[in-house]
N, C-alpha and C positions, 0 to 999 in steps of 0.2 A: 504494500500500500504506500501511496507517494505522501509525503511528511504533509500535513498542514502547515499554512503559509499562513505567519502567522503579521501582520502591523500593529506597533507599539506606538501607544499614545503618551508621553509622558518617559523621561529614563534620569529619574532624580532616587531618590532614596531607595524606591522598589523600583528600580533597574534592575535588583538584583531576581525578581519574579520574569523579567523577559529573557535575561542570561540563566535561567533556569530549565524555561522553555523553549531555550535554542537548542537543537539534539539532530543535527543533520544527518540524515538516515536513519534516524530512531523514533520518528514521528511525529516532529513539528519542528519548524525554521523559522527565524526572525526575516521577515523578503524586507519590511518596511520599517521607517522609524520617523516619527516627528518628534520634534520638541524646538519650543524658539528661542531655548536659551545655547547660546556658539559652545560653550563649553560643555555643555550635555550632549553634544552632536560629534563634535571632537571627539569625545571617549567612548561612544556608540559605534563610529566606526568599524575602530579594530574589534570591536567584540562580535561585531556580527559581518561579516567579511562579504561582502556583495550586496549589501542590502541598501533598499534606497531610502537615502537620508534627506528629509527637507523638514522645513520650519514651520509647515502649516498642516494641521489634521486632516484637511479637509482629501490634501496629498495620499494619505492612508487610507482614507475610507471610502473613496473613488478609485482606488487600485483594485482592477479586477484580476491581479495575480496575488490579492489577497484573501484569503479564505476564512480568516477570523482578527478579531481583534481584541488586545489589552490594553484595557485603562488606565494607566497607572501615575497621573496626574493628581497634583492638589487638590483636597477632596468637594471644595466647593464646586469645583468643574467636571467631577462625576455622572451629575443627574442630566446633563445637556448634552457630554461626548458621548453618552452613553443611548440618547435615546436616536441620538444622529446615526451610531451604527447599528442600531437596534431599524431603521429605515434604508439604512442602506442592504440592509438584507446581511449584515456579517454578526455572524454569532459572538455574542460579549462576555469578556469576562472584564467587570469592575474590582477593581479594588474595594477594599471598605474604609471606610463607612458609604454604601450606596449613593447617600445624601446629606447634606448637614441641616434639612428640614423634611418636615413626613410628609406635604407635597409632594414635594421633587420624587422622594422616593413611591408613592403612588402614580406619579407621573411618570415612571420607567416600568413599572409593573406594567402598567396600562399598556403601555406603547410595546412590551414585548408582547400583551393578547392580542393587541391589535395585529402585530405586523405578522406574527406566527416564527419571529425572530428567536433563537436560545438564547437566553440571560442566564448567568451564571456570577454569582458574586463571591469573591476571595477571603472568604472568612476561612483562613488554612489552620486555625487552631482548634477545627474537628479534625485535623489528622494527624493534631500531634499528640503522641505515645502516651502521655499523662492524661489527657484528657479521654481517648480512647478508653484504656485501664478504667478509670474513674465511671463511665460511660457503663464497660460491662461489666464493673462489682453492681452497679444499679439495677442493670436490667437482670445478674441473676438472683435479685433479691436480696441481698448478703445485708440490708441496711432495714429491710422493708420496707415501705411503702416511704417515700421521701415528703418529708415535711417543713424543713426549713436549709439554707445553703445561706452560707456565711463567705464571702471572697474578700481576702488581702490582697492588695496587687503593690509593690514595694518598685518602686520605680526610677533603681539607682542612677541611670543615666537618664533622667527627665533634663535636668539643666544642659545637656548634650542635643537631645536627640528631637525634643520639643519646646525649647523655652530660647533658640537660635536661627530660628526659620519662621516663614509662614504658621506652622504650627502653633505657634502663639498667639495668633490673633482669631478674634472672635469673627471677622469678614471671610475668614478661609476656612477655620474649622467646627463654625459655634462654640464648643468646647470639646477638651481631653474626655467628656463623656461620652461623645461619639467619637473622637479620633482615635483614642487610646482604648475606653472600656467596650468600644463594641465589642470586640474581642471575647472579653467575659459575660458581657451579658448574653450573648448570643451560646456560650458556654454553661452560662446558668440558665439559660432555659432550656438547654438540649438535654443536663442532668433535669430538670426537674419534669419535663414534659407540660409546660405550657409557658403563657409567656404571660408580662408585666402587664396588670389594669390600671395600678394605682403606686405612685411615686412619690416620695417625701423625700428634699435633701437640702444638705450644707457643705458651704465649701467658699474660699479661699485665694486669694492669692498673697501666700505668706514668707515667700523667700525671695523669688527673682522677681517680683516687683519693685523689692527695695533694690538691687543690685542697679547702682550705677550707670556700668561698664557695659552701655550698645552700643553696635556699632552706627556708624552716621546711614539715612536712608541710603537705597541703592550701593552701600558698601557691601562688596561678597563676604560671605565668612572665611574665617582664616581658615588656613593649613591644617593647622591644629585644633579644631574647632570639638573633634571628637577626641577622648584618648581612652584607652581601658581600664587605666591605673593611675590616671591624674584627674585633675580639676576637683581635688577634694581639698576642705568641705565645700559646701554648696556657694557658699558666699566667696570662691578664690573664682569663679566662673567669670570671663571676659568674653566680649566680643556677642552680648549678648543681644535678640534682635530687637529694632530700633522700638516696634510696641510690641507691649506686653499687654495684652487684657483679658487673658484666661488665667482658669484659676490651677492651681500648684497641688492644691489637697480637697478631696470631695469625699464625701459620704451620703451614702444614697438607702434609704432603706424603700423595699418592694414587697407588692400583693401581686401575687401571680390568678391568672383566671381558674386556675386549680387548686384555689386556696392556701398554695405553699406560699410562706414569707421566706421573704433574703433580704441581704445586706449586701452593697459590695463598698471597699472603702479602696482611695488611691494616695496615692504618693509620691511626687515625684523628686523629693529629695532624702529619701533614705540613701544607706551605706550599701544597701546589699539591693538585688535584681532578680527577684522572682513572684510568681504566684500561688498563694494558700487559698487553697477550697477545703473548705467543713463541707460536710455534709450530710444531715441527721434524719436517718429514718423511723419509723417506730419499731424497731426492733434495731438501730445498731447504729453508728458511725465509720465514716470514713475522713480522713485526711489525706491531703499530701504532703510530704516533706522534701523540698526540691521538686521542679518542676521538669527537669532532662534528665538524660542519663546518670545513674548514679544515685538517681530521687527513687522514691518508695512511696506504695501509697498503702495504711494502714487503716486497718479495721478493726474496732472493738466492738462484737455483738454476743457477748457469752454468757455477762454476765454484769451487777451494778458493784460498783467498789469504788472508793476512793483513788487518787491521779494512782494510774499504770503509765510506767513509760512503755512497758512492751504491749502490743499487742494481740489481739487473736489470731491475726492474720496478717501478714506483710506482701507486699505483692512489688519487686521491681520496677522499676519503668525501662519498657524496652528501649537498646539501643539499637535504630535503623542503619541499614548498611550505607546507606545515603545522607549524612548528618549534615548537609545542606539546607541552612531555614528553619528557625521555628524547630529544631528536634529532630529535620528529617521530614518536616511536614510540607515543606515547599512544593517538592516534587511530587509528593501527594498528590498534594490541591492541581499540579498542573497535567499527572498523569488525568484525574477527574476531567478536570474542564477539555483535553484533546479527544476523550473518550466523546463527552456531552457534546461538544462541537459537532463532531464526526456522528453521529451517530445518536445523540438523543438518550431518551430515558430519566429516571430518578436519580437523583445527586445527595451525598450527605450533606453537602452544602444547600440554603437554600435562601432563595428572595425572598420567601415572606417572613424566614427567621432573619434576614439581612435586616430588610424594613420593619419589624418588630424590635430590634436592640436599638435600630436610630432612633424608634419611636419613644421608647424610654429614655435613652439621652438626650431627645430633645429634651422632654417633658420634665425628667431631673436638673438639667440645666437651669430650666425656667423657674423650679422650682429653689435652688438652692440663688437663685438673683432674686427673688422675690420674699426672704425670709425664710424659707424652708415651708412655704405651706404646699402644701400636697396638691397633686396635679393626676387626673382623670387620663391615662393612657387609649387612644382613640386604637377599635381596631382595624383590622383591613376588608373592606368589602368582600364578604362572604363569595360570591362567585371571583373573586378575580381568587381569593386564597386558594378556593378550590381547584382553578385554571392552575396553579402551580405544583397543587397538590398531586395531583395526576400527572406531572413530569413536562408539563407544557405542552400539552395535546387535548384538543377537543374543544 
């Protein structure tokens, strides 16, 4: 079978999802590439060796030696590349967050019933190992029936990775509750089996709004801008971007339409870089400790006692032979999406759990700027959900 041909919208931070997807003669090629910044195009080159590079999308998704396309653009401009190749008849895969308003993201749903186009959206942390694990202690029961999910998210390199770019501002990504927590939220509904009605939150910006040290508009980040093992503590961070008006620390508590309550809290100035999920059934719990290789995820269901550090059951987290992204989840998500492209069917990934985690971080967002009063989570049109439900047929 000849590779799909594949045009990338966007080669900024998730470039690294199209250099994933390049696999010449193993099922999918990068042909095309836009972006209109010179130095995203300069390094795009060499990575995809023949492929044609221009500054305008429009270049991609009028190339009819292109067979599908990635999104992978600042997430404001999601819900519009997306419905333009969702029309042009090319099968999409978006990044997430879908949208940074529940419009927009109904307005891509729509637009893929309409045109009979495949939508596919990049939430790849259903295919990473920990969450998987986590996934089947639930569904053999080992917890019971699940009742409440507790999420930590520790967010060592926030002053790197979102408090230096775009990411910071409120015009490009409403807030780290769609940019960062969809992620988890769209993870806390997949354990719980339903999704968010009702949202209460608070939140903050408590550290890199005081920092000084941006740089001047339209100045690029430095060199040094990321490091693995400096810019600590959070306050030695320079070069930070010119506005700041998202917040640094949120906490969100949720009513699910299945009556499970959650919590998820973030951070982006701790020491350390991972995620903790509780997760309590009536008959047991589970954690995780470490979120990759090397992490565990443990369960206590035997018996009631005062703090055990040991548990009933310990269960690894696998290590993939492919440790590229996310755990090994990268190529997951992209073996998924060539399959879905080519060929159709049901996805563990999906658009209406995509637009149900935006829909929560909208509606958290607005509620942690507005004092923390609780905000009514809207759901999605019973037939379009359905339209998705069935694998985007019918």
């Amino acid at each position: 079978m000849p590779d799909l041909r594949l045009g990338v919208l966007g080669y900024g931070l998730r470039g690294s999802i199209a250099r994933t997807a390049h696999r010449p003669g193993a099922g999918a090629r990068v042909t095309a590439l836009a972006d209109h910044d010179p130095r995203a195009r300069a390094e795009a080159a060499p990575a995809f060796p023949g492929a044609r590079i221009s500054t305008h999308h429009r270049r991609v998704l009028d190339d009819p030696e292109v067979d599908a396309v990635l999104v992978l653009t600042p997430d404001h401009t999601h819900a519009d590349l997306a419905c333009q190749a969702l029309k042009a008849g090319k099968p999409v895969f978006v990044e997430k967050p879908l949208a940074v308003d529940i419009e927009s993201c109904d307005n891509v749903l729509r637009t893929a019933r309409e045109t009979g186009t495949r939508l596919y959206v990049g939430h790849n942390m259903r295919h990473m190992p920990v969450v998987r694990l986590m996934r089947d202690i639930v569904r053999r029961g080992e917890i019971g029936a699940v009742k409440t999910i507790w999420v930590r998210h520790f967010v060592g390199y926030g002053g790197d990775w979102y408090f230096k770019d775009w990411h910071a501002e409120q015009r490009c990504t409403n807030g780290l509750l769609l940019q960062k927590a969809a992620h988890d939220i769209d993870v806390l509904h997949w354990l719980a089996d339903g999704y968010t009605k009702q949202v209460q939150a608070l939140g903050d910006l408590m550290v890199y709004g005081d920092n000084p040290h941006r740089r001047a508009p339209g100045e690029p980040k430095t060199d040094d801008w990321y490091t693995k093992d400096g810019h600590w503590p959070p306050h030695s961070q320079r070069g930070l971007n010119p506005v700041i008006d998202v917040e640094d620390v949120s906490l969100v508590n949720m009513r699910l339409d299945n009556g499970v309550l959650a919590a998820y809290q973030q951070c982006h100035f701790t020491p350390d870089y991972w995620r903790n999920y509780t997760v309590i059934g009536d008959a047991g719990r589970l954690e995780n400790f470490g979120d990759g290789p090397g992490g565990a995820v443990r369960v206590w269901n035997s018996r009631r006692s005062g703090y055990r550090a040991e548990p009933d059951a310990e269960y690894r987290v696998p290590t993939l032979e492919d440790n590229a992204g996310h755990g090994g989840a990268d190529p997951l998500l992209i073996d998924e999406f060539v399959r879905f492209a080519r060929d159709g069917g049901l996805t563990d990934t999906s658009p209406v759990a995509a637009r149900m985690s935006v829909a929560a971080g909208v509606r958290a967002t607005e509620s942690l700027r507005t004092g923390g009063t609780p905000r009514a989570v809207p759901p999605l049109d019973p037939e379009l959900a359905a339209y998705f439900e069935r694998g985007q047929t019918g």
